[in-house]
N, C-alpha and C positions, 0 to 999 in steps of 0.2 A: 583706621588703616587708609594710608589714599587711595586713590582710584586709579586704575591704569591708563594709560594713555590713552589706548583706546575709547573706553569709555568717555573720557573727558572730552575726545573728539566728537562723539556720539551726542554727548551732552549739546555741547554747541549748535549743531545740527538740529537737534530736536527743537531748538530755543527757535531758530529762525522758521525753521516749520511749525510749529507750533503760534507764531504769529501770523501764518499767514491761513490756517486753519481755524482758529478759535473766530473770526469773523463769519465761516464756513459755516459755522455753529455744529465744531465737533469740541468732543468732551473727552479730554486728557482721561487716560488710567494708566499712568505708569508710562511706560514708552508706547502706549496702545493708544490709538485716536478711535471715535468712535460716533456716527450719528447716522439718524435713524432715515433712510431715504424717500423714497415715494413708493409707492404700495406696500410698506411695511418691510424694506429691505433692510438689511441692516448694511450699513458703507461701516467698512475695517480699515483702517491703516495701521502698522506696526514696523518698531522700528526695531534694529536689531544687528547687533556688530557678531564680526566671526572671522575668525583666520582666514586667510586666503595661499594660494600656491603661489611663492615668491618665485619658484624655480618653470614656471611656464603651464599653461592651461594644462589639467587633465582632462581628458576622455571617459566617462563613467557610464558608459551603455544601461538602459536607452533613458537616462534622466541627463545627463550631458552630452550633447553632440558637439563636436570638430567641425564646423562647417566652414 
């Protein structure tokens, strides 16, 4: 099955990120970046496509604010 655009967008993006990370010395899992910080943090990066409101910001009290 092919991939949706979106995705494929997503893809590209992760590829350019993913070069400038991997010198970082973080460790690809999937669209998940990963490496282990200084006093045993763990540093996340994750990547992740999603619909968006084509028709104008929503308001979703108190996780989105209008400001």
């Amino acid at each position: 099955m092919p991939k949706q655009p979106a995705a494929e967008r997503l893809d590209a993006v992760q590829e350019l990120i993913g070069r400038f990370l991997k010198p970082l010395r973080f460790r690809k899992h999937g669209r998940t970046y990963t490496r282990a910080g200084d006093e045993g943090i763990l540093q996340v990066i994750n990547l992740q496509a999603g619909q968006f409101s084509v028709g104008g910001w929503r308001e979703i009290l108190p996780f989105r604010r209008n400001l």
